[in-house]
KEKOLRO-664639 format. One line per field, with one value per residue (C-alpha): x negated, y negated, z negated; residue in three letters; residue number from 0. Coordinates in nm, 2 decimals, always signed. Layout:
c1 = [X;...]
c2 = [Y;...]
c3 = [Z;...]
aa = [ALA;...]
i = [NUM;...]
//
This chain:
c1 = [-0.65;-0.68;-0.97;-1.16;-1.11;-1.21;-1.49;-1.59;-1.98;-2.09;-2.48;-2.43;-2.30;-2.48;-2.45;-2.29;-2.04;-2.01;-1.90;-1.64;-1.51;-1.41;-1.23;-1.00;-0.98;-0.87;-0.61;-0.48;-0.42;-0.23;-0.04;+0.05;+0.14;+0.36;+0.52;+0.57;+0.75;+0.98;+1.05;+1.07;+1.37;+1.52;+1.54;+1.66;+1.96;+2.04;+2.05;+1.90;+1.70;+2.01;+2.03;+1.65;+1.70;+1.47;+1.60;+1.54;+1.41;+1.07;+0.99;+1.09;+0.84;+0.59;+0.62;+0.62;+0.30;+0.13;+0.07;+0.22;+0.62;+0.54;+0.31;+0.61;+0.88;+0.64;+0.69;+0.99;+1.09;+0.85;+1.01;+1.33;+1.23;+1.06;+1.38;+1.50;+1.16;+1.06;+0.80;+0.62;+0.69;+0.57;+0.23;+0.24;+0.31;+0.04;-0.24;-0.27;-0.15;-0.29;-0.04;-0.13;-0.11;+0.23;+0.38;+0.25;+0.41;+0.71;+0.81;+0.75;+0.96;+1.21;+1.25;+1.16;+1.23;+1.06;+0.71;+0.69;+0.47;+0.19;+0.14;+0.12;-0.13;-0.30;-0.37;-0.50;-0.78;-0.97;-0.95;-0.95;-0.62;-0.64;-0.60;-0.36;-0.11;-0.19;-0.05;+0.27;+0.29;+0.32;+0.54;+0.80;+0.77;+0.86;+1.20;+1.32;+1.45;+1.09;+1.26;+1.56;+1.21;+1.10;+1.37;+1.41;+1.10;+1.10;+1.42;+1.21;+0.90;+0.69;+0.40;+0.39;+0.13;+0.11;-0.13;-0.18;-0.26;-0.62;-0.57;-0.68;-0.45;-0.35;-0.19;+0.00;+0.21;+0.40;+0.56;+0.48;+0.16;+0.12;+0.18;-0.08;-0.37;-0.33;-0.40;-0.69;-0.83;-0.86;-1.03;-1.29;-1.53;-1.51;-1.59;-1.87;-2.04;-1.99;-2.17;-2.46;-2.50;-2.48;-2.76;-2.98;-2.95;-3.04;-2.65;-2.46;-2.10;-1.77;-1.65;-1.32;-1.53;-1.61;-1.26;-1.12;-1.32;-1.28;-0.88;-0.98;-1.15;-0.90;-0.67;-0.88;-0.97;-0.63;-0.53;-0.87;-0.79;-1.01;-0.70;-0.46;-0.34;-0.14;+0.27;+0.52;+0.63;+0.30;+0.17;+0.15;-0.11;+0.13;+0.32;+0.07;+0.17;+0.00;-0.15;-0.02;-0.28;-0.20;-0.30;-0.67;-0.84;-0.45;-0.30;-0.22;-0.33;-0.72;-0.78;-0.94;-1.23;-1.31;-1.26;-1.31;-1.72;-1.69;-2.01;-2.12;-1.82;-1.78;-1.42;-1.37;-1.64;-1.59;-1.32;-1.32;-1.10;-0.97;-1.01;-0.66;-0.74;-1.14;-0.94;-0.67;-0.94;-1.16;-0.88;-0.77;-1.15;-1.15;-1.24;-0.93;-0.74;-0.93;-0.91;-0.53;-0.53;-0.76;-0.47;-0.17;-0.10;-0.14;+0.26;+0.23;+0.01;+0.08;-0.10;-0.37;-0.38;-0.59;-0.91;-1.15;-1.23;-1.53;-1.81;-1.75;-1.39;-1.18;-1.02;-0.66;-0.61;-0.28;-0.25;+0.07;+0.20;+0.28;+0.60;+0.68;+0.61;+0.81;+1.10;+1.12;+1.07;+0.84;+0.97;+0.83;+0.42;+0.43;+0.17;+0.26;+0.05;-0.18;-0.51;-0.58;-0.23;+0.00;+0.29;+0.49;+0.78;+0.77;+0.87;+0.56;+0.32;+0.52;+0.48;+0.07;+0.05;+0.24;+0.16;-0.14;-0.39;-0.68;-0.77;-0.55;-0.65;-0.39;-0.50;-0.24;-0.23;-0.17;-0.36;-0.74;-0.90;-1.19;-1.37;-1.71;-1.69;-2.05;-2.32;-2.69;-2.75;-2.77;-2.45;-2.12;-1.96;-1.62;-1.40;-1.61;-1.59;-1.19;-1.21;-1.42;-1.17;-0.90;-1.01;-1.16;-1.00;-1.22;-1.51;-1.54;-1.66;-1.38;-1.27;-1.46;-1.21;-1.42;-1.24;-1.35;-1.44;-1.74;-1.88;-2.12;-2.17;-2.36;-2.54;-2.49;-2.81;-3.04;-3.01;-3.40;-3.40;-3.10;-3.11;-2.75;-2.42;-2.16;-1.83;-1.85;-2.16;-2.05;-1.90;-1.80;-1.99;-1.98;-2.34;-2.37;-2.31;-2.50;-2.79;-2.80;-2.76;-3.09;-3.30;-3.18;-3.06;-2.69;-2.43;-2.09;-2.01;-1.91;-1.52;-1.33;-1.17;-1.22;-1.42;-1.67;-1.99;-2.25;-2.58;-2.89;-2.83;-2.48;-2.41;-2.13;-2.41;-2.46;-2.84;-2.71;-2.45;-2.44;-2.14;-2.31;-2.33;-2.06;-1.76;-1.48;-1.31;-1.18;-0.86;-0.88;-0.64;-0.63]
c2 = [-4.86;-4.66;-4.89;-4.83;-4.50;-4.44;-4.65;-4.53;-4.41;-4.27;-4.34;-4.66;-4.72;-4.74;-4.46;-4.68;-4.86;-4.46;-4.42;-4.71;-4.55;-4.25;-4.43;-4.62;-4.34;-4.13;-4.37;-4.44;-4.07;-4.08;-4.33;-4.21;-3.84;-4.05;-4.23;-3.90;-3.72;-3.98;-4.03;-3.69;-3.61;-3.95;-3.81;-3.45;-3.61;-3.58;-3.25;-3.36;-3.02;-2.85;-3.02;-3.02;-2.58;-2.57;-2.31;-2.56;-2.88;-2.71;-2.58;-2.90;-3.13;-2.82;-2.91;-3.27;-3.25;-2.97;-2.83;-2.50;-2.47;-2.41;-2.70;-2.88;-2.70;-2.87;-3.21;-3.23;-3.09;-3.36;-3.64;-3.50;-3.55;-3.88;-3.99;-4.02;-4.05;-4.44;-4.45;-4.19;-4.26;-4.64;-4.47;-4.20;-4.55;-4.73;-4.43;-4.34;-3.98;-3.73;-3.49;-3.23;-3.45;-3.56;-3.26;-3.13;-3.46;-3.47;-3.12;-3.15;-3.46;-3.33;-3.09;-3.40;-3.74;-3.86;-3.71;-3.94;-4.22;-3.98;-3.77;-4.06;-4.24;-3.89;-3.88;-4.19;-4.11;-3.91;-3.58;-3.25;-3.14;-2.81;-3.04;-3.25;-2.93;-2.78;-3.08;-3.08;-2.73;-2.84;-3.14;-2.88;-2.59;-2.84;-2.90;-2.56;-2.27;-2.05;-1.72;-1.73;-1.82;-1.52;-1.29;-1.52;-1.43;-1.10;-1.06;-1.21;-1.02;-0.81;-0.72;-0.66;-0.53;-0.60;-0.61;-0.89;-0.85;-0.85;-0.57;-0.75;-0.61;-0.85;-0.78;-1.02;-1.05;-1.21;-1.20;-1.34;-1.46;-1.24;-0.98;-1.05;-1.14;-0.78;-0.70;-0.92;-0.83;-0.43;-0.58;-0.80;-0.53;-0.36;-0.66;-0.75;-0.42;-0.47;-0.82;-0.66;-0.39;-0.61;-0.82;-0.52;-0.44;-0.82;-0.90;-1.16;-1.22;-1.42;-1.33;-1.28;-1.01;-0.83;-0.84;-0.67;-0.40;-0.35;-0.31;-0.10;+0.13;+0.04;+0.24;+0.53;+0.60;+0.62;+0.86;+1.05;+1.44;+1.38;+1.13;+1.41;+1.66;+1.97;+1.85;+1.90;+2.25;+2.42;+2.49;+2.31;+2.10;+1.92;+1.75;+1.47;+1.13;+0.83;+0.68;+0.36;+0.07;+0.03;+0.38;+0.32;+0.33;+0.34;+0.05;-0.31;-0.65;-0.70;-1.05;-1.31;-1.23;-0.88;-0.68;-0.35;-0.33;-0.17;-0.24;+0.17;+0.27;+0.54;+0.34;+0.12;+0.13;+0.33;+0.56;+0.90;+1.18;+1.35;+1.70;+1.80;+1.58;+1.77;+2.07;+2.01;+1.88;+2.19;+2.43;+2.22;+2.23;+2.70;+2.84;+3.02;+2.73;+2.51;+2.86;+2.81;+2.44;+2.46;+2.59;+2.40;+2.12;+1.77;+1.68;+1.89;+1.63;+1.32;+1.10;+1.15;+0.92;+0.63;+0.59;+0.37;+0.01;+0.01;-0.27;-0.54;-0.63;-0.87;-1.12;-1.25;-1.56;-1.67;-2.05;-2.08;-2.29;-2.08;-2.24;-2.13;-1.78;-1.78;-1.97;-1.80;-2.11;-2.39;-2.76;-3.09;-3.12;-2.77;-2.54;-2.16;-2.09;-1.80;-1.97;-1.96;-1.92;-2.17;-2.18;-1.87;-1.78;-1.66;-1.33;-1.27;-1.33;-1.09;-0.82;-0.89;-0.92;-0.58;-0.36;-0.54;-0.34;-0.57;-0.78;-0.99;-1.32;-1.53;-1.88;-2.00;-2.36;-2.30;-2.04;-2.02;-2.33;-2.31;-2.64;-2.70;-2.25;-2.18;-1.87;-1.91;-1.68;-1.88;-1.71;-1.82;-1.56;-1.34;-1.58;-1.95;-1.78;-1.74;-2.13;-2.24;-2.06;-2.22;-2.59;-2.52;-2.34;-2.55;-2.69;-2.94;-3.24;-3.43;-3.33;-3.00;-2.75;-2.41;-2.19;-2.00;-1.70;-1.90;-2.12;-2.11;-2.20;-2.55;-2.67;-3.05;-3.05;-2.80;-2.47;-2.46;-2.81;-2.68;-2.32;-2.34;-2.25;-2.53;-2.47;-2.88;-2.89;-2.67;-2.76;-2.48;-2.62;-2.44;-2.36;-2.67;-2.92;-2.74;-2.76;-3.11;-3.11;-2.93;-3.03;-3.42;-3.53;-3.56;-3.51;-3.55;-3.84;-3.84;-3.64;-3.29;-3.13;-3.28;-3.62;-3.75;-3.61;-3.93;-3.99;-4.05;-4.44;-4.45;-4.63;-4.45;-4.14;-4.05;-4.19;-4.47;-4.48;-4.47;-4.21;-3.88;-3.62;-3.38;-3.61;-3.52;-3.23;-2.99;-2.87;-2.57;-2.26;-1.91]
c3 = [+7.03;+7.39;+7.49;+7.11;+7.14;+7.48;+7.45;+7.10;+7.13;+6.79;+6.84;+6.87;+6.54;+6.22;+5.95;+5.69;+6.02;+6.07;+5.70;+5.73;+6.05;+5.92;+5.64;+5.90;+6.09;+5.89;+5.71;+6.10;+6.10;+5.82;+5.90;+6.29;+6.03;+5.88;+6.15;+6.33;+6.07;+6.04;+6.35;+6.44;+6.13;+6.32;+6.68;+6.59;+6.44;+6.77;+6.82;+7.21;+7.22;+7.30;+7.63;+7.68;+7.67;+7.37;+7.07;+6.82;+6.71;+6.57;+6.92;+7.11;+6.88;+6.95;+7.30;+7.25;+7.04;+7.19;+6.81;+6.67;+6.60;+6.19;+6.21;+6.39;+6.08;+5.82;+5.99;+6.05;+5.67;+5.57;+5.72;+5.61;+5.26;+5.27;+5.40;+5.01;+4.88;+4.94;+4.69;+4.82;+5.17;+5.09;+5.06;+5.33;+5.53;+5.42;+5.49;+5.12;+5.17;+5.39;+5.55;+5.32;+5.02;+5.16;+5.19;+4.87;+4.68;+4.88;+4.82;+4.42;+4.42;+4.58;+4.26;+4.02;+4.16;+3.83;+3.88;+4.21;+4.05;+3.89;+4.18;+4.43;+4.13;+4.12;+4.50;+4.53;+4.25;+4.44;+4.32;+4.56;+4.74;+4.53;+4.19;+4.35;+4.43;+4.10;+3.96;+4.23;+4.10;+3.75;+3.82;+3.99;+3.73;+3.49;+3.67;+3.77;+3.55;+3.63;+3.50;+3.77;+4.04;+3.90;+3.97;+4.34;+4.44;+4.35;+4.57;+4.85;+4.77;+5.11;+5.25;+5.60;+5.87;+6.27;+6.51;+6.79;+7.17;+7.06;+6.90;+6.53;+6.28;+6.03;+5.68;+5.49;+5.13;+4.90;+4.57;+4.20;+4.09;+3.85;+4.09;+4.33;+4.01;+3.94;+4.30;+4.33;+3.99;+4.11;+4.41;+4.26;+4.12;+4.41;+4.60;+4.44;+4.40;+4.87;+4.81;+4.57;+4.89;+5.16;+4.99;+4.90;+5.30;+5.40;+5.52;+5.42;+5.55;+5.41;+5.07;+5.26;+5.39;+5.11;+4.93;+5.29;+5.22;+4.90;+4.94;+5.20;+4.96;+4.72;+4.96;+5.04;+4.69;+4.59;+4.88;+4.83;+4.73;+4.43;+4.31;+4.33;+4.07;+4.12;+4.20;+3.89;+3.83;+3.96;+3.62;+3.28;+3.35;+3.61;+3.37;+3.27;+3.34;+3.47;+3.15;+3.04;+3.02;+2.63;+2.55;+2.50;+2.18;+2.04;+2.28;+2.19;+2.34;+2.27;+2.15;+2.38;+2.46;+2.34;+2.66;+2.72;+2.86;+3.18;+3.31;+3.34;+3.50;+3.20;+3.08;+2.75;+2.52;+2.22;+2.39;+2.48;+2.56;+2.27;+2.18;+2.37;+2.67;+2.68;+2.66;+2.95;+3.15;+3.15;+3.19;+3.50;+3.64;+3.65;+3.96;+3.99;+3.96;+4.18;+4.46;+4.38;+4.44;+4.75;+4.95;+4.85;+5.10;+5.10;+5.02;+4.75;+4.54;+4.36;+4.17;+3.87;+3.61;+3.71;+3.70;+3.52;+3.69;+3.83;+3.81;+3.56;+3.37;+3.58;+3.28;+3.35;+3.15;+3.03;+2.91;+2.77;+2.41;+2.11;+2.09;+2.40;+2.37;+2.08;+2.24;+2.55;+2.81;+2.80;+2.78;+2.94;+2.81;+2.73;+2.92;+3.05;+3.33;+3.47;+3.50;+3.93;+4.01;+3.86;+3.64;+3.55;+3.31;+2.96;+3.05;+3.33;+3.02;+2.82;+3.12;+3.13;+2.79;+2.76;+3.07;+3.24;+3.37;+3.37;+3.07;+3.01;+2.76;+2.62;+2.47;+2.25;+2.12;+1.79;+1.56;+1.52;+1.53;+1.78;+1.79;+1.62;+1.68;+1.65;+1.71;+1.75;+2.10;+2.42;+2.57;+2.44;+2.25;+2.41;+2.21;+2.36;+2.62;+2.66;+2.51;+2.84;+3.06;+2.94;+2.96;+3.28;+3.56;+3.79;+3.81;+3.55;+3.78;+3.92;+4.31;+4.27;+4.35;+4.27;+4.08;+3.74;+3.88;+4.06;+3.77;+3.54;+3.15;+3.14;+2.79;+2.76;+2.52;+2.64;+2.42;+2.37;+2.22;+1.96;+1.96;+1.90;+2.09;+2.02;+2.22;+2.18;+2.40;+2.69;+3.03;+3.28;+3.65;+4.01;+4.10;+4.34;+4.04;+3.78;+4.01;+4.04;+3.67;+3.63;+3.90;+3.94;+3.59;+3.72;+3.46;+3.37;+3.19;+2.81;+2.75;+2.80;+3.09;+3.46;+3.49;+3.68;+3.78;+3.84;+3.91;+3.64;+3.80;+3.74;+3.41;+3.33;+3.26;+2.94;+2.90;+2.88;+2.65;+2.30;+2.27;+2.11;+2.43;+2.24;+2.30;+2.05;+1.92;+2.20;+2.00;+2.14;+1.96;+2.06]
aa = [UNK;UNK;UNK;UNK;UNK;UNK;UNK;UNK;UNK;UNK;UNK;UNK;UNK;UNK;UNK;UNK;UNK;UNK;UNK;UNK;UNK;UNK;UNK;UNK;UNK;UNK;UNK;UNK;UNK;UNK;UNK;UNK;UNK;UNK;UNK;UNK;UNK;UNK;UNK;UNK;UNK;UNK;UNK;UNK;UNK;UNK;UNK;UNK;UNK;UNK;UNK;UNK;UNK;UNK;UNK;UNK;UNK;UNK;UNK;UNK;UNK;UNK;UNK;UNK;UNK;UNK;UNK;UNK;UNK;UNK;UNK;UNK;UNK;UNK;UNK;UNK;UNK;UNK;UNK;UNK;UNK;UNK;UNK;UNK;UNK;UNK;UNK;UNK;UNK;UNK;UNK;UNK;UNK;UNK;UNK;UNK;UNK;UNK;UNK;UNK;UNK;UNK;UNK;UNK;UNK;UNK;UNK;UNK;UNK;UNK;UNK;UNK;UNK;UNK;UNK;UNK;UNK;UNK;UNK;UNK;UNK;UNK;UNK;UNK;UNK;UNK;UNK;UNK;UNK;UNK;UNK;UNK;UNK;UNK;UNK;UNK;UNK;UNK;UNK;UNK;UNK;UNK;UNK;UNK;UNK;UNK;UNK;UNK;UNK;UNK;UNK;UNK;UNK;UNK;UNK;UNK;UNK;UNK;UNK;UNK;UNK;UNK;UNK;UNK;UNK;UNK;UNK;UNK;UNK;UNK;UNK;UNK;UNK;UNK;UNK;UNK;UNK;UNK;UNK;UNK;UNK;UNK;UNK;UNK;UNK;UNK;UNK;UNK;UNK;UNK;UNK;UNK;UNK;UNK;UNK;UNK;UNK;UNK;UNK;UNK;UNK;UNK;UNK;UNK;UNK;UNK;UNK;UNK;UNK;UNK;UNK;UNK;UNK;UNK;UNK;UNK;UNK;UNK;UNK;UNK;UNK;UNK;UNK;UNK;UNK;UNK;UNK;UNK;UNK;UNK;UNK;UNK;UNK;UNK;UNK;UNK;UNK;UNK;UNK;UNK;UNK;UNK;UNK;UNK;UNK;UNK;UNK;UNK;UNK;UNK;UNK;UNK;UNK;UNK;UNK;UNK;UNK;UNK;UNK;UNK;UNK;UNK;UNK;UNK;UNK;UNK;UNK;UNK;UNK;UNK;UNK;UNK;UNK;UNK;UNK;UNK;UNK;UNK;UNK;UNK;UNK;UNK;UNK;UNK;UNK;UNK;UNK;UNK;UNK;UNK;UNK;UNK;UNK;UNK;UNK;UNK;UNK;UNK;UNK;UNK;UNK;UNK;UNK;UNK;UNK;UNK;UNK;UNK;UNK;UNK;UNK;UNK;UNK;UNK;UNK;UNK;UNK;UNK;UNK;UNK;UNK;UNK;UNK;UNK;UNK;UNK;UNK;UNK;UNK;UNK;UNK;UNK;UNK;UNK;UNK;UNK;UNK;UNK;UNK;UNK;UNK;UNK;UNK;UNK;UNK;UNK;UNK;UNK;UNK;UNK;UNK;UNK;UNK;UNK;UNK;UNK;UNK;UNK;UNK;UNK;UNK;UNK;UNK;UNK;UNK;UNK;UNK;UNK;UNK;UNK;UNK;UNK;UNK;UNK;UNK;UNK;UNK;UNK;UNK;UNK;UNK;UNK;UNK;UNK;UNK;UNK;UNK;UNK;UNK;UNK;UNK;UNK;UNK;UNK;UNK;UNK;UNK;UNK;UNK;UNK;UNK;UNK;UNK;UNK;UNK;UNK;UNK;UNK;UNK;UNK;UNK;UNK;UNK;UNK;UNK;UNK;UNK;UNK;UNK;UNK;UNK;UNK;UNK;UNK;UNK;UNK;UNK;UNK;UNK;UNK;UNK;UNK;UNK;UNK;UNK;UNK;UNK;UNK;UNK;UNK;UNK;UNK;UNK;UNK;UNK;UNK;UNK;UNK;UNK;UNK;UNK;UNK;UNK;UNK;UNK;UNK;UNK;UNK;UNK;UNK;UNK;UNK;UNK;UNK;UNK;UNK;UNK;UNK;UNK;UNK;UNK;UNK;UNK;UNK;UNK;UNK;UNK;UNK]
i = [0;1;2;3;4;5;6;7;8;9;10;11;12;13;14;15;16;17;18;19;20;21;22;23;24;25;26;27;28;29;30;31;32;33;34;35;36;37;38;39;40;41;42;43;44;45;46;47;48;49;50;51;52;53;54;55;56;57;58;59;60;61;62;63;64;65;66;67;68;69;70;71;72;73;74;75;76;77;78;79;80;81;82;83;84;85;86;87;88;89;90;91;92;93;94;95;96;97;98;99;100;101;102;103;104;105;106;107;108;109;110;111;112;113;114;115;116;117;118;119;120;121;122;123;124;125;126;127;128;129;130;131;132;133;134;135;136;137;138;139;140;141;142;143;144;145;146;147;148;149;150;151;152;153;154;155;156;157;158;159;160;161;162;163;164;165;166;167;168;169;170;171;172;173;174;175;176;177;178;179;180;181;182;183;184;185;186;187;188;189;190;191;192;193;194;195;196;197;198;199;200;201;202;203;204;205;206;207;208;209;210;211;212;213;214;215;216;217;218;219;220;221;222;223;224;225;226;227;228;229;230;231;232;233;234;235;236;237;238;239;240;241;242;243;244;245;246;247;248;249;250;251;252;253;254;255;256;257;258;259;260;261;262;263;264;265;266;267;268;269;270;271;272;273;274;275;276;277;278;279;280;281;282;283;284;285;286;287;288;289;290;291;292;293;294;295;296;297;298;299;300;301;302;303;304;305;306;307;308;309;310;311;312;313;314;315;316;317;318;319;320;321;322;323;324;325;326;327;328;329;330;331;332;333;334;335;336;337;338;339;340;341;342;343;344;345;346;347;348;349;350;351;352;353;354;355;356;357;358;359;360;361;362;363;364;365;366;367;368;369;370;371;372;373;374;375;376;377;378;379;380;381;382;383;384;385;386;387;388;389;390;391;392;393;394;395;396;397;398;399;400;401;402;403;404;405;406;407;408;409;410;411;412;413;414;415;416;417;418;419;420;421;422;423;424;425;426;427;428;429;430;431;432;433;434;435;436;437;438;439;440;441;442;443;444;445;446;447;448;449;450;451;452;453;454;455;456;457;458;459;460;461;462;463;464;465;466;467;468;469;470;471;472;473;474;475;476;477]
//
């Protein structure tokens, strides 16, 4: 292997020898993973780092490796697990597994020795690494009590700041997923309004960019003295409280897909102050107030009431059985997740559902029948909408991670031809795949949910079969 690899010269290779090279590459790198994480769990059995001065077994098989001590925790806990997993570590063995795919499997069978087979089938289909852990995710929420993770991780929950020798600062949290989707949600608007400005001025940077500065402004906004309202016990006005996010319009839970339009800025559409609220607002805007305010300190103010969301609604989407809500947990096949972040508990949806700020859609799997749901504009109504979300959190073409946030409504039969929105004839694609759908006859072929995106020679398209393009019934409830 030395004298291949030494010898290896990469122009002198074909592009298709090149092709097959990176495929036994890559499997030799799997295996060697393998190999190593075994072997590694073996020697610190040991406990030989104690006598080599090194503070732990991590740090030694840093040294050993020259890679990073967590990189060196992650193998070692690897090969600790595929200790007791032989079917799993039959295939790490063999090259089937990547190291991520490994340790994504390994770690959900550790919580359910049964989902083993599946995920190990799963991997070898060819799917992305971000399906592959949504399904480990899955496979492990459907073993562990999610409401006592809940409370766990809340106990564990932080956010923490420090600064390296470079002087970057770096910021860094953790908690529950339905936690941080409310975070993100307040950022995305103001995220995308920093795009739509960066483009106007001819920049273009990382998206990871973007979302920086908008918590950023997030932040400042907050802190800004236009937030701030006189302290409690100043004057009567001081006594209004932060409105809750279910006192609009007279509160309750919107159904899926009728969102408050935010797109002006102005708030909900439809809702305005009332008479008492115009009122307090005026009498808190006279000059002799506002010369009153002007020289009461900084520690002297708290918090207004918040403010509208800015740029367009952010939609949390809840998947979750109807039968589970109503029970209170969810039982093997049953679904209760937060579309982008992965299984949570009952209660979490009850929270959203109750105290969310942003939209919040819950699909139910009973109720309202939405298949064969029909409307005659090009767009897919709010409620088709919701539908699409639901059976695609991803890209629908197989391997495609991209979330839903990126993709875009695709018409199986083009809407000109039929004039007719049929949630039966719509797929949800990235931009990269709807693309090659329009401009080079690609197309998924015939079904629901994540399958295959082929070519107009594949035979497996849809020209070429006599399966009508609408596939069957989605079964979709909300």
């Amino acid at each position: 292997m030395t004298v291949y690899a030494t010898g290896f010269d990469a122009s002198l290779v074909s592009c298709a020898d090149a092709a097959t090279v990176v495929q036994e590459a890559a499997a030799i790198a799997h295996m060697a993973s393998t190999i190593k994480a075994l072997a590694a769990a073996r020697a610190a059995e040991a406990k030989q780092w104690k006598a080599a001065g090194h503070r732990s077994a991590e740090e030694e098989l840093a040294r050993t490796t020259g890679s990073s001590v967590t990189d060196a925790r992650d193998a070692l806990s690897l090969g600790r697990r595929l200790m007791g997993q032989p079917e799993v570590a039959d295939a790490a063995r063999r090259g089937e597994l990547s190291p991520d795919q490994a340790t994504a499997i390994s770690d959900a069978v550790a919580a359910n020795p049964a989902a083993a087979g599946g995920l190990v089938s799963a991997a070898s289909e060819g799917g992305s690494l971000a399906d592959l852990k949504s399904q480990c995710a899955q496979a492990k929420a459907a073993a562990v009590d999610l409401e006592a993770r809940r409370r766990d991780i809340h106990r564990r929950r932080y956010l923490r700041a420090w600064t390296n020798q470079d002087g970057e600062a770096h910021l860094a949290a953790a908690g529950n997923p339905e936690d941080i989707a409310q975070v993100m949600a307040a950022i995305a608007p103001l995220a995308d309004a920093a795009f739509n400005t960066a483009r106007r001025e001819g920049r273009r940077e990382h998206p990871d960019a973007y979302r920086f500065d908008a918590l950023v402004q997030l932040a400042v906004d907050a802190t800004s003295p236009a937030a701030t309202s006189p302290a409690a016990g100043d004057d009567d006005d001081a006594t209004t409280e932060p409105a809750s996010a279910n006192d609009c319009c007279g509160g309750g839970v919107p159904a899926a897909g009728d969102g408050p339009d935010l797109r002006d800025g102005s708030g909900p559409a439809g809702c305005q102050p009332s008479d008492a609220e115009a009122v307090s607002n005026i009498d808190r805007d006279r000059p002799d107030d506002r010369a009153e305010r002007k020289g009461r300190s900084r520690k002297s103010r708290r918090p207004a009431s918040p403010r509208p969301r800015r740029g367009s609604p952010v939609k949390l989407l809840v998947r979750v059985d109807l039968t589970t809500l109503m029970r209170g947990f969810p039982v093997p096949g049953e679904t209760c997740d937060l579309v982008g972040y992965g299984p949570i508990s009952v209660s979490a949806v009850n929270d959203l559902l109750q105290y969310g700020d942003p939209f919040v859609a819950a699909i139910l799997t009973k109720g309202q029948q939405l298949a064969g749901v029909a409307h005659l504009g090009r767009r897919p109504s709010a409620f088709q909408q919701s539908a699409l979300e639901w059976l695609y959190p991803t890209c629908a073409a197989q391997g495609c991670p991209a979330p839903a946030l990126h993709l875009q409504t695709d018409h199986r039969i083009d809407w000109a031809k039929t004039h007719i929105t049929l949630l039966d004839w719509l797929d949800n694609l990235c931009p990269h795949h709807h693309a090659d759908k329009t401009q080079r006859n690609w197309s998924l072929v015939d079904g629901v949910g994540k399958r295959p995106f082929v070519p107009p020679s594949d035979p497996r398209h849809p020209r070429y079969t006599d399966q009508p393009v609408t596939g069957p019934g989605y079964g979709v409830t909300t």
